[in-house]
C-alpha positions in Angstrom: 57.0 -41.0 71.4 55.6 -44.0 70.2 52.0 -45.7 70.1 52.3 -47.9 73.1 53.5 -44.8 75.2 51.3 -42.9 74.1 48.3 -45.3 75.1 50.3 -45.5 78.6 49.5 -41.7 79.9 47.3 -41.6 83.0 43.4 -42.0 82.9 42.9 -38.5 83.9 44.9 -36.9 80.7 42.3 -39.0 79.0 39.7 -37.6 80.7 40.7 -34.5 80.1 40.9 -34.3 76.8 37.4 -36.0 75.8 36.1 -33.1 78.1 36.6 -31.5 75.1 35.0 -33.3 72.4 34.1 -32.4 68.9 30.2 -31.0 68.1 29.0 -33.5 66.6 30.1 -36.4 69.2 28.5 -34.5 72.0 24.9 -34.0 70.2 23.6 -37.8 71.0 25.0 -40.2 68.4 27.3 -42.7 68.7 30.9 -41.6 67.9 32.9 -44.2 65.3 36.9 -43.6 65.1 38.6 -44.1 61.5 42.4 -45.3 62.8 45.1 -46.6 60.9 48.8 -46.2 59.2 49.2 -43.2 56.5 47.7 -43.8 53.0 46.1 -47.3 53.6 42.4 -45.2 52.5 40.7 -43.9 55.7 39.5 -40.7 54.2 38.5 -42.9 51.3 36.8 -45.3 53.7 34.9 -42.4 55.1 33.9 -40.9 52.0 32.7 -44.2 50.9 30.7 -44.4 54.5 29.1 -40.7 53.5 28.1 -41.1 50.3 29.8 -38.2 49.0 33.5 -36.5 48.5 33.5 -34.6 52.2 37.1 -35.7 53.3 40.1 -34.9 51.3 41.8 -37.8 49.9 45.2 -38.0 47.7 48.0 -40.8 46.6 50.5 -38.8 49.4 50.7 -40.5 52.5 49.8 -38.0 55.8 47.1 -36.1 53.7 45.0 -35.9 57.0 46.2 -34.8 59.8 43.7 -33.2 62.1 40.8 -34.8 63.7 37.6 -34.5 61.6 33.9 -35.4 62.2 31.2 -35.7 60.4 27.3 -36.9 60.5 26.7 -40.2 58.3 23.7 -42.2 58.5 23.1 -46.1 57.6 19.6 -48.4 57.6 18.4 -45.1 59.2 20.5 -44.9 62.3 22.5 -41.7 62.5 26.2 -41.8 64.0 29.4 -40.0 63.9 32.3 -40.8 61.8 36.1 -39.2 63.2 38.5 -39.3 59.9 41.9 -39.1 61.5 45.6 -38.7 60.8 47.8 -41.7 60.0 49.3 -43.6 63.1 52.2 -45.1 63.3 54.9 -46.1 66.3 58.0 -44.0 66.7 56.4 -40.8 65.1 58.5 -37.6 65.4 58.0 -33.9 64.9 54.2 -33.2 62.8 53.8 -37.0 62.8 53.5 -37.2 66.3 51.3 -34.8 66.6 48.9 -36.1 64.0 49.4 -39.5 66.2 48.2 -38.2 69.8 44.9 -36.7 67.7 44.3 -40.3 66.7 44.5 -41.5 70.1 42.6 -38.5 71.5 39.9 -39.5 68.5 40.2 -43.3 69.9 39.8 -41.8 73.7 36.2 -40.0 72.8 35.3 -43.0 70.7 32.6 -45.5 71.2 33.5 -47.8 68.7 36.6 -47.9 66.2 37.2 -48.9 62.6 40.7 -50.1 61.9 41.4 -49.7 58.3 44.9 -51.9 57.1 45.9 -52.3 53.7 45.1 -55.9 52.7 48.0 -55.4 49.4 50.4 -54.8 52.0 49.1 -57.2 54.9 49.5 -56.3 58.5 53.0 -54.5 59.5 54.7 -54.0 62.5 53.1 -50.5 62.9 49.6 -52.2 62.3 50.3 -55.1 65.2 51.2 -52.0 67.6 48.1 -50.3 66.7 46.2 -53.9 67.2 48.0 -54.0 70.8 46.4 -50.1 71.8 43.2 -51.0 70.6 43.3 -54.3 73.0 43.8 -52.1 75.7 41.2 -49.5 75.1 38.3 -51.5 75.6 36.4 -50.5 72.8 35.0 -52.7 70.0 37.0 -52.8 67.3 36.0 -53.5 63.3 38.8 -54.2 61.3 38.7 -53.7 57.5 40.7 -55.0 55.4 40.9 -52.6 52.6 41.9 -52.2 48.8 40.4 -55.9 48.3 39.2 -55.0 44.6 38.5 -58.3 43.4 37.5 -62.5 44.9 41.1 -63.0 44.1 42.6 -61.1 47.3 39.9 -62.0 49.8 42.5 -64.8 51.2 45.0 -62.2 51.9 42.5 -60.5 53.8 42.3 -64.0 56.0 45.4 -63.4 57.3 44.7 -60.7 59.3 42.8 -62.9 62.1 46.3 -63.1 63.3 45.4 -59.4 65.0 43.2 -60.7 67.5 40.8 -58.5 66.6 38.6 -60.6 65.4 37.0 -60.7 61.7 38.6 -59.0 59.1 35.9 -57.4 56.8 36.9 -57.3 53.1 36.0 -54.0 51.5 37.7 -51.9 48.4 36.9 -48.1 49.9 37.1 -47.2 45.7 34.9 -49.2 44.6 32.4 -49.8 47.3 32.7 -53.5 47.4 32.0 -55.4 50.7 31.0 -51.4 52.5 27.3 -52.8 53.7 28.1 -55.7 55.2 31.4 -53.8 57.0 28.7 -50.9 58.2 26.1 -53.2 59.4 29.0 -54.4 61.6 29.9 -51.2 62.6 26.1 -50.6 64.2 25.9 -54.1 65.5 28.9 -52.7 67.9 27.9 -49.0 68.5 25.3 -48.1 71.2 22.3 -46.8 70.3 23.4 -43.4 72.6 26.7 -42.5 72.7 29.0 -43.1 76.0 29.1 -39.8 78.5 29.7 -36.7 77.3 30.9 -33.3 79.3 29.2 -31.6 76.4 25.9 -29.9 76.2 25.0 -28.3 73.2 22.4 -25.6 72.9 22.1 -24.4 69.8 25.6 -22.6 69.7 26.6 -20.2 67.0 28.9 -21.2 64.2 32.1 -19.3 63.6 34.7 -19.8 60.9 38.3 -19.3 62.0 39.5 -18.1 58.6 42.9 -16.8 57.2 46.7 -17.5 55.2 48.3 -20.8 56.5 50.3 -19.8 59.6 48.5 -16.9 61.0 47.5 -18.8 64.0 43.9 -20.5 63.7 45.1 -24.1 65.2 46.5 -21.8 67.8 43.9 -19.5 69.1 41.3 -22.3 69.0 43.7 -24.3 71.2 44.2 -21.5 73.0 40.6 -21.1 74.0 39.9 -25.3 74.1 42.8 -25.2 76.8 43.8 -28.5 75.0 45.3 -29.5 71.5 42.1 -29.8 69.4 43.8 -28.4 66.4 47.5 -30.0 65.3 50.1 -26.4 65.3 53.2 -26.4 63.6 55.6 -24.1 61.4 54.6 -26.3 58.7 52.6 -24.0 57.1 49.0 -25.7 55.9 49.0 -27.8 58.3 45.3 -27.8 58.9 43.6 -29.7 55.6 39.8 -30.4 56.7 37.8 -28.0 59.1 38.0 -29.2 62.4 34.8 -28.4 64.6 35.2 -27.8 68.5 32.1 -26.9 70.7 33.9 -24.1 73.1 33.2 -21.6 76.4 33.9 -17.8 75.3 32.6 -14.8 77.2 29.6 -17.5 79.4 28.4 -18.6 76.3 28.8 -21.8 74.4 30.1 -21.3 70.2 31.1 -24.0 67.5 34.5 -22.8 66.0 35.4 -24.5 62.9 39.0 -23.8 62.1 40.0 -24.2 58.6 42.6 -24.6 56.4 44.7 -21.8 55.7 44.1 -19.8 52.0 47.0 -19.6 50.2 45.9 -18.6 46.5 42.7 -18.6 44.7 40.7 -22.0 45.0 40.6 -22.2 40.7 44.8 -22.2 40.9 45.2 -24.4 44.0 45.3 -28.2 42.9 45.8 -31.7 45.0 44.9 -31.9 48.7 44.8 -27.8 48.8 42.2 -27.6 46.2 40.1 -29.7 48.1 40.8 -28.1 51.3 39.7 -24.6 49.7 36.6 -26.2 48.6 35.9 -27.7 52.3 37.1 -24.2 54.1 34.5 -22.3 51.3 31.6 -24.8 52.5 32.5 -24.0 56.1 32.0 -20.6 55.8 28.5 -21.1 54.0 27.5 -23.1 57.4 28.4 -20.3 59.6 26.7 -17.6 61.2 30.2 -15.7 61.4 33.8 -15.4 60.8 36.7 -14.6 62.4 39.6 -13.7 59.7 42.8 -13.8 61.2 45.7 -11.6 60.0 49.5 -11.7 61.2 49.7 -8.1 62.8 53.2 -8.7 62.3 53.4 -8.9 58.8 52.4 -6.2 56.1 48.5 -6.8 54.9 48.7 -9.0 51.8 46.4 -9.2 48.9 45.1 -12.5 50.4 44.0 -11.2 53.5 42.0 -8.8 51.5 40.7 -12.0 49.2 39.9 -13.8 52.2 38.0 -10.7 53.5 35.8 -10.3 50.1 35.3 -14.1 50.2 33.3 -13.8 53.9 31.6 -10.3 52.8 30.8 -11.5 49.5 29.1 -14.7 51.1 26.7 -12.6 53.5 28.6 -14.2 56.5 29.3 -11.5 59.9 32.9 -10.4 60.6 35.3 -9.7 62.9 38.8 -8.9 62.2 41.8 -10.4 64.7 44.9 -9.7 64.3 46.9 -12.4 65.7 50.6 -11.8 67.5 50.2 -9.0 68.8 52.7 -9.3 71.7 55.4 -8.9 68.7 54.6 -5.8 67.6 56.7 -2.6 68.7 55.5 0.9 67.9 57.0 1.0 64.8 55.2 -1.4 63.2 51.8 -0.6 65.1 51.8 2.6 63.5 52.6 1.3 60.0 50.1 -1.2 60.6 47.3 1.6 61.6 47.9 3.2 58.1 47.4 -0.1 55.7 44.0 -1.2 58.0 43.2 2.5 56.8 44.6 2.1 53.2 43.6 -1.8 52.1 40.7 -2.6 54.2 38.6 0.8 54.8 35.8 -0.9 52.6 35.3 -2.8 55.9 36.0 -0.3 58.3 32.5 -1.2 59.8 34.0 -4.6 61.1 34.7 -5.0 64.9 38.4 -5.1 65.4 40.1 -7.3 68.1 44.6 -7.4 68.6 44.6 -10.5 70.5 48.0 -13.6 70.8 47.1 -16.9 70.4 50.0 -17.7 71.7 49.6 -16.2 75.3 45.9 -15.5 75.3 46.3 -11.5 75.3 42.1 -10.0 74.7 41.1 -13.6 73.5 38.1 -12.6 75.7 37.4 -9.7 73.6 36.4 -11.9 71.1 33.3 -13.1 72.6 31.6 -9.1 72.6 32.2 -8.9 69.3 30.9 -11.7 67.9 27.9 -10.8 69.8 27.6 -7.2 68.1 28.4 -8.7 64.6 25.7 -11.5 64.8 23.1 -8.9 66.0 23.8 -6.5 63.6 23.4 -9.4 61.1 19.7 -10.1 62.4 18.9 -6.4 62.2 15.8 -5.4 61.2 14.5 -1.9 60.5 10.8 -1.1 60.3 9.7 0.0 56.9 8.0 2.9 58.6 11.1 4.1 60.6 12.9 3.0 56.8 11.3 5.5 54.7 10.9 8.2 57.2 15.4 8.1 57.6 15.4 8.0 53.4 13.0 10.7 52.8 15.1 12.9 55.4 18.0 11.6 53.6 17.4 12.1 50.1 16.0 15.4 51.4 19.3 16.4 52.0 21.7 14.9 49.7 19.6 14.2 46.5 20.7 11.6 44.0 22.9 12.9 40.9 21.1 13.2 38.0 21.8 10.9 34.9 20.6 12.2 31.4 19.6 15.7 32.5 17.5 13.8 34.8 17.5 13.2 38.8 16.0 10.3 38.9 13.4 10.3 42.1 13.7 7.7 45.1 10.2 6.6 45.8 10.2 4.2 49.0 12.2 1.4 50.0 12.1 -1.8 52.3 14.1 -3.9 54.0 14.0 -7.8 52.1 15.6 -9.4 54.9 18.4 -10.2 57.3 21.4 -12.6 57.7 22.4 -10.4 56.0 20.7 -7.4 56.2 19.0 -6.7 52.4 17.3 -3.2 51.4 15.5 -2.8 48.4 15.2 0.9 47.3 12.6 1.7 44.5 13.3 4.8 41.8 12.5 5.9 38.9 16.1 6.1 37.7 19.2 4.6 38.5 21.1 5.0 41.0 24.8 5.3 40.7 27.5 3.1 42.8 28.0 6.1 44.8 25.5 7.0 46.0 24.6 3.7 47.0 27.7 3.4 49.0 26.5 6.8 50.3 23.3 5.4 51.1 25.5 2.6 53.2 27.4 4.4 55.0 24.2 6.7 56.2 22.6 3.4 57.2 25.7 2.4 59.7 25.6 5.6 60.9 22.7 6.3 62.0 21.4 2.6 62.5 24.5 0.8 63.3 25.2 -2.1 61.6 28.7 -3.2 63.2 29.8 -6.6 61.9 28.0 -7.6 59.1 28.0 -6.7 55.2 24.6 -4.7 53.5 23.4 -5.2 50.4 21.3 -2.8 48.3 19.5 -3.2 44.9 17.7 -0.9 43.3 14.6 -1.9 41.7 13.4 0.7 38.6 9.9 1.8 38.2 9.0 3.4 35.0 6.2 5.8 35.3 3.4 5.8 33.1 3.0 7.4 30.0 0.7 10.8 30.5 -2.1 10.9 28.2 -2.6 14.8 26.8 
């Protein structure tokens, strides 16, 4: 399918799909569209618009892929920049897809920023682009890019032959020419955005986290009712962290799926190092996440890296394990003993078997984010506290160290999000029975969902005078 067909599908399709528009473009700013061919330095562009390194950029063409916004502000008016994939006429297979995201970017859109390579000069691909963005009725900026120096200015001349009016000389590298292109992009933008189906309302963020391939882009698709997220067998196919303001259980969340872990971020390099990085800073902005596994392949030592990454940020949890309309009883009993064997350290996380790809218990998913979150604002009066841990200690006392048992005086509960107790001694208090301590405090106070921390805080008695 090429551009110009693409452009050609019925209003209502359209309309369909910007019923479904990202976070940030439904929370009051104006929306601007980064568009162009592979590798002519959109990602560059919009790091250079942002001020910092938030997109992931590299020399290999068809680097981004999905569609990806994010807040930027210039001479103090806020708006919304949408990096997209490369787009090009007579796309097959992944390129295709990354294409119809552009357009669905260019649908949602109230004004667009056509980046073309000014060292190359304007292709065949770029005049078909020119011809879609005719059509759409939006205003259109067109930057001429990679001019690093007065000396290819005139090249960027040539590209009044678009018809899209002036070209604006910029180097993305460098900076050069980037004010005066952004004060053209707010002379076009409106100061609110164009009607959105929207409403936002202070949704809860959660982090679709997991291996490449185990189903992220699917299941959020699978709950949009749309393609928000590109899906293919390509594995990695996600790159930035797409956010999607979506319906699940009555209530309104913003899923962020991210790109899939593979390996440590410190032995990743290129675009997946940087994709790591962006998928780790996700997580910090959300409330929870939902780690995805592939019930139907063995556990790996990656799911369980992926786990300790969320627990070890303070971040709520709830485990989904993805196709599970392939399993047969075989492996759904083998699969029962390695949850027990490789992730009983969180056997205190709400479990959901759903299928992205038919939708089997998808609307599971909405209860137990609910009892994950709530758990993670859970606060216990220091009263009630120390009344359960004198009854507790009571009965198991701590084991002694030296000859000693040290004695637990009182503790109180720091805070929440996640929940953190502070238990005072006069001793230490061995790794055990902390963990014991733990697993009282899910068991009699519940807890489901979210990861505890404890400290113990040492208080030396004084010295008795004879």
């Amino acid at each position: 399918m090429n551009i110009e067909d693409l452009a050609a599908e019925t209003h209502d399709d359209l309309a369909g799909r910007s019923s479904s528009a990202s976070g940030p473009a439904a929370g009051g700013q104006p929306v601007l569209a980064v568009v162009g061919r592979p590798n002519v330095g959109k990602s560059t562009l919009v790091n250079r618009i942002l001020g910092r390194r938030a997109a992931v950029v590299e020399d290999t063409p068809g680097v981004t892929r999905d569609r990806v916004a994010y807040d930027a502000v210039w001479n103090g008016r806020r708006f919304t920049v949408v990096d997209t994939g490369g787009w090009e006429p007579d796309a097959r297979g992944l390129a295709a897809r990354v294409a119809e995201q552009a357009r669905a970017a260019l649908d949602t859109a109230d004004g667009v920023l056509f980046v073309i390579d000014t060292t190359v000069g304007a292709t065949d691909a770029d005049e078909a682009v020119a011809r879609v963005l005719h059509r759409s009725g939006r205003p259109v900026i067109l930057a001429a890019n990679k001019v690093d120096d007065a000396r290819t200015e005139a090249d960027a001349a040539a590209l009044w032959s678009l018809g899209l009016g002036e070209p604006y000389p910029v180097s993305a590298l460098h900076g050069r020419g980037s004010g005066d292109l952004l004060d053209a992009v707010l002379a076009v933008l409106p100061e609110a955005p164009r009607e959105r189906f929207v409403e936002e309302d202070g949704p809860r963020r959660v982090a679709l986290i997991g291996r490449p391939n185990v189903g992220k882009s699917s299941l959020l698709n699978k709950i949009v009712g749309a393609e928000r997220s590109l899906v293919h067998d390509v594995a990695g196919t996600t790159r930035d962290p797409v956010d999607e303001l979506v319906t699940v259980g009555g209530e309104t969340w913003m899923f962020i799926d991210t790109a899939g872990l593979r390996r440590r971020v410190k032995e990743a390099s290129g675009a997946e190092y940087y994709s790591s990085l962006r998928t780790a800073s996700a997580l910090e902005a959300a409330e929870v996440a939902i780690v995805l596994l592939a019930a139907d392949e063995p556990i790996t030592e990656q799911d369980q890296r992926i786990i300790s990454m969320v627990t070890e940020a303070g971040r709520a949890l709830v485990l989904a394990f993805n196709k599970w309309d392939l399993l047969d009883t075989e492996r759904r009993l083998d699969l029962e003993q390695e949850i027990v064997r490789d992730l009983g350290r969180v056997a205190w996380a709400p479990r959901v078997n759903i299928s992205a790809r038919t939708g089997r218990a998808t609307d599971k998913l909405a209860p137990a984010l609910r009892t994950s979150l709530e758990s993670w604002g859970t606060r216990i009066p220091t009263g009630r506290l120390n009344a359960w841990l004198t009854e507790i200690v009571a009965a198991t006392p701590p084991p002694s160290r030296g000859g000693k048992i040290p004695r637990v005086l009182f503790a109180t509960q720091a805070g929440v999000r996640p929940p953190r107790f502070v238990v005072f001694t006069t001793g230490f208090l061995e790794s055990a029975y902390r963990r014991f301590l733990e697993r009282k405090l899910r068991e009699d106070f519940g807890f489901a969902g979210t990861p505890i921390e404890i400290s113990i805080r040492v208080r030396e008695r004084a010295d008795r005078r004879a």
